[in-house]
Backbone as CSV, one residue per row, in Angstrom:
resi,resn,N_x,N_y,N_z,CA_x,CA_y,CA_z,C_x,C_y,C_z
1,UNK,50.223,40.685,23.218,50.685,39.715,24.191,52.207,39.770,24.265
2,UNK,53.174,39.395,25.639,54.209,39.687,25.776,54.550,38.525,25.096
3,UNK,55.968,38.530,24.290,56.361,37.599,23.788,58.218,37.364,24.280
4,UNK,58.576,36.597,25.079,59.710,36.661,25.994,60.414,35.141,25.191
5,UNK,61.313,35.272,24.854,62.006,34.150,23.786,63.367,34.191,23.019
6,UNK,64.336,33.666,23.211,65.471,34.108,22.749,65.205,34.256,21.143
7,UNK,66.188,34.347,20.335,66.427,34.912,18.820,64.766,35.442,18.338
8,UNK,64.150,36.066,19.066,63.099,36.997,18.453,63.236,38.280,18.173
9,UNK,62.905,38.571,17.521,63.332,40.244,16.722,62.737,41.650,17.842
10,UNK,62.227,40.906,18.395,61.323,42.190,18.865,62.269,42.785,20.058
11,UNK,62.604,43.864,19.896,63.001,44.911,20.252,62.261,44.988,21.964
12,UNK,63.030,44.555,22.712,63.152,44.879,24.356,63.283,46.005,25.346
13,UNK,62.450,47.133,25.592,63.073,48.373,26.773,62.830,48.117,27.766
14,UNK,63.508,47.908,28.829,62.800,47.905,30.400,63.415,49.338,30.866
15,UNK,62.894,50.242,31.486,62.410,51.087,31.861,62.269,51.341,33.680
16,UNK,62.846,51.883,34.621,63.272,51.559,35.567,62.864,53.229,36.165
17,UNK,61.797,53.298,36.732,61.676,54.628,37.750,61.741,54.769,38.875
18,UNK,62.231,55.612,39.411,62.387,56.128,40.695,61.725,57.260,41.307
19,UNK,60.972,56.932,42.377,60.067,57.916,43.012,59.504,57.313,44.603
20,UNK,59.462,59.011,44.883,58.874,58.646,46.335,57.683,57.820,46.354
21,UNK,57.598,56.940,47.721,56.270,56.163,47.693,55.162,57.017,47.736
22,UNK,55.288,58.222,48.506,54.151,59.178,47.700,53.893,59.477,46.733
23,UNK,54.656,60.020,45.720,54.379,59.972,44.647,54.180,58.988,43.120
24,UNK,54.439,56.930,43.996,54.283,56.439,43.566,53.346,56.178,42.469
25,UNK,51.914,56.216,43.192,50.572,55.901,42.347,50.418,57.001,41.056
26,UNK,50.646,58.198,41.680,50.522,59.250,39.851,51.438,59.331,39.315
27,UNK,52.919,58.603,39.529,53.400,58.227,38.353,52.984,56.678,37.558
28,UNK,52.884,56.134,38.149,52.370,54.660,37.619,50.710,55.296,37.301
29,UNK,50.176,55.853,37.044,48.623,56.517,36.720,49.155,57.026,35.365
30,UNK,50.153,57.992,35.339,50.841,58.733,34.086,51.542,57.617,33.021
31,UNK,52.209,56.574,33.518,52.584,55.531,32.718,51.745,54.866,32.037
32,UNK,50.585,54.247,32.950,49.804,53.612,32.534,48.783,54.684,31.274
33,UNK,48.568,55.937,31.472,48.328,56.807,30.296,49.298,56.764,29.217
34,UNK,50.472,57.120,28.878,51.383,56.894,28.362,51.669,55.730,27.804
35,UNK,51.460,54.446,28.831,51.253,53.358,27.698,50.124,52.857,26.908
36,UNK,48.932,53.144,27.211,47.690,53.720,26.282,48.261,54.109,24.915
37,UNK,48.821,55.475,24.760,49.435,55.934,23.883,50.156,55.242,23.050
38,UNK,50.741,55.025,23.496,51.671,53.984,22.851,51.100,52.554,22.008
39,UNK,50.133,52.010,23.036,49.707,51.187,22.276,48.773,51.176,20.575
40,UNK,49.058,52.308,20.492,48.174,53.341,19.305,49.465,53.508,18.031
41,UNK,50.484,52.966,18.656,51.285,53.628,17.405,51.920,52.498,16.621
42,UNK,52.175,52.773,15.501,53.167,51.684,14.770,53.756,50.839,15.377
43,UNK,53.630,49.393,15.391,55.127,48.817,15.765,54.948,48.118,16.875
44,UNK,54.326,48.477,18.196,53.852,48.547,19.187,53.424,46.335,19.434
45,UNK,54.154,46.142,20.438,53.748,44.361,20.546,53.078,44.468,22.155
46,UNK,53.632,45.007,23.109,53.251,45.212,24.829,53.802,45.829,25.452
47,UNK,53.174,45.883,26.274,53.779,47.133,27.561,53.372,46.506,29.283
48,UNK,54.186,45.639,29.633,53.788,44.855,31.191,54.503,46.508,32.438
49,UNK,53.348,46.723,33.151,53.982,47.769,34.527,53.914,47.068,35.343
50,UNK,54.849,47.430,36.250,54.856,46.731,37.274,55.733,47.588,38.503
51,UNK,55.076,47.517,39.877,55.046,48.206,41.072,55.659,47.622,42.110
52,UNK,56.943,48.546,42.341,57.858,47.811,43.592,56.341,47.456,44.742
53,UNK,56.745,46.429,45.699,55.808,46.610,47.060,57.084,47.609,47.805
54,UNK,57.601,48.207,47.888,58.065,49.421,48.955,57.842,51.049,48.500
55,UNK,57.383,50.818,47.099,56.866,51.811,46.668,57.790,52.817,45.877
56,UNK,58.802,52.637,45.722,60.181,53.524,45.094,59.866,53.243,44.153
57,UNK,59.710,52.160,42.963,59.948,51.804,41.732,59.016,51.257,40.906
58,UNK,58.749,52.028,39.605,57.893,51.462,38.600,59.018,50.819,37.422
59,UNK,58.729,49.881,37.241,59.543,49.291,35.892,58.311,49.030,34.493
60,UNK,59.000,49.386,34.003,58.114,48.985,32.757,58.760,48.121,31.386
61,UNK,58.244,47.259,30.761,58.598,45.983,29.838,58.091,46.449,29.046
62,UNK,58.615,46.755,27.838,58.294,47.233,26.474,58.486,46.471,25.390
63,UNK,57.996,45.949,24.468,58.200,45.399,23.207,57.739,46.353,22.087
64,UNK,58.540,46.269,21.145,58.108,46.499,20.285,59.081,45.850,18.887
65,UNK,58.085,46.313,17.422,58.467,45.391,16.198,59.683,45.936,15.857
66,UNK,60.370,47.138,16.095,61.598,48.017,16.114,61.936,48.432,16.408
67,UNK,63.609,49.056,16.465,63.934,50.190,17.475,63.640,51.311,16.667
68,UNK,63.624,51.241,15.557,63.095,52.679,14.268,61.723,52.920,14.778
69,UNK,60.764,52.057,14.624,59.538,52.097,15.212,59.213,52.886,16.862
70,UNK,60.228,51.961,17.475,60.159,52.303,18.939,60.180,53.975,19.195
71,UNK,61.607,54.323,18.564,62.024,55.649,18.354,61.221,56.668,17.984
72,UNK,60.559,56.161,16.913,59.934,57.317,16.287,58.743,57.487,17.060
73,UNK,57.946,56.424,17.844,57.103,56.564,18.896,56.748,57.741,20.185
74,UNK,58.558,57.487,20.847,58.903,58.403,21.523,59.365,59.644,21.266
75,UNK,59.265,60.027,19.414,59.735,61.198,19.672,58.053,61.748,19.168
76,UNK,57.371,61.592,19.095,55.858,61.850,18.922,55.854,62.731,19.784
77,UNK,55.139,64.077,19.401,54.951,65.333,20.362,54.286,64.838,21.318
78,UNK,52.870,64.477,20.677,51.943,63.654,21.641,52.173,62.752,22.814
79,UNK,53.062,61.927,22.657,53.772,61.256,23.747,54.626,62.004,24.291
80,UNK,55.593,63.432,24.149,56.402,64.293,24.665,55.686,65.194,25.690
81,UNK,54.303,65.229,25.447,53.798,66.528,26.093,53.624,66.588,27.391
82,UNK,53.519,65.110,27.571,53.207,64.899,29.174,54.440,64.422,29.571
83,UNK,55.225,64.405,28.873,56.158,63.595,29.544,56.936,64.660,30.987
84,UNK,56.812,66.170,30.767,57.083,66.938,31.248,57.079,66.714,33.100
85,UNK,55.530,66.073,32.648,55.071,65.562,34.668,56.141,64.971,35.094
86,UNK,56.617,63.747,34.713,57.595,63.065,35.693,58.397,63.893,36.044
87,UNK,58.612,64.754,35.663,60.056,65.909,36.498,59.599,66.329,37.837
88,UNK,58.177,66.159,37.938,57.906,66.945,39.790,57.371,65.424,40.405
89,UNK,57.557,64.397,39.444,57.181,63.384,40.242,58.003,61.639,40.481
90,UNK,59.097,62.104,39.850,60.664,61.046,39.832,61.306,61.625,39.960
91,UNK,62.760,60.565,40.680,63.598,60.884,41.126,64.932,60.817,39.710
92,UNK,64.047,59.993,39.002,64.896,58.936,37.842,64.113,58.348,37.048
93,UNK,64.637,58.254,35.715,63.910,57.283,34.700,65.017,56.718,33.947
94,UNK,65.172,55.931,34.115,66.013,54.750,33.254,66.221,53.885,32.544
95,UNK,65.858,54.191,30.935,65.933,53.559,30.052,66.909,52.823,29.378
96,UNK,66.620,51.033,28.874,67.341,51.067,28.094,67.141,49.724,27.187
97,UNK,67.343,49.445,26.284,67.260,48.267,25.297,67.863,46.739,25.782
98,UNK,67.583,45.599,25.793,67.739,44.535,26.400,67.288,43.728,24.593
99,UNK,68.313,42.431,24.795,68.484,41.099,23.791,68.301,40.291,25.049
100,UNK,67.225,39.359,25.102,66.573,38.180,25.661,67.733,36.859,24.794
101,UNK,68.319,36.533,26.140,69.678,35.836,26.107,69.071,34.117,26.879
102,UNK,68.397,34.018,27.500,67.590,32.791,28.099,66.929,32.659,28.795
103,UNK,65.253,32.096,28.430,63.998,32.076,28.988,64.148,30.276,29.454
104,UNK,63.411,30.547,30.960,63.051,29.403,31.697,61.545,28.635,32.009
105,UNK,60.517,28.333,31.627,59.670,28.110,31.964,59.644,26.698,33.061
106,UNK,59.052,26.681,34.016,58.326,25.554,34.360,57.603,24.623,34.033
107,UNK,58.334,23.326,34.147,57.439,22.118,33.149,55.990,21.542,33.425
């Protein structure tokens, strides 16, 4: 379960792709494989995708229990092997680590 909360330890990536609206759906198909994977490994808390409506952009919300953890995740061959696809099917992938600074809920 996503856990969104200031002073929590858990380690934040959002993840920001770029791709034609054609080639939208099999990269978000490949992510959603990829985060499968992931959910298999050490460390691992969630993974929320989520799909521009104009079709350019997949973002993805990552948690996990570490960035050691996180790391060593992504350097897993297994998770490397495919990673190869997004090159004929993004324009961009843009990673990067985020500290949850203030959450708002509705009362």
């Amino acid at each position: 379960m996503t856990h969104i909360q200031t002073g929590n330890r858990i380690v934040t990536q959002i993840t920001v792709i770029e791709a034609e609206p054609k080639k939208q759906n099999e990269a978000l198909s490949l992510m959603v494989d990829r985060a499968r994977f992931m959910a298999r490994q050490p460390g691992f808390v969630s993974t929320s995708l989520h799909r521009s409506l104009d079709g350019r952009r997949i973002v993805n919300y990552i948690q996990w229990q570490s960035r050691e953890l996180l790391e060593s995740a992504h350097q897993s061959p297994d998770f490397r092997k495919e990673w190869v696809k997004f090159d004929h099917l993004t324009d961009q992938i843009d990673p990067h680590l985020y500290e949850v600074v203030e959450v708002l809920d509705a009362d």
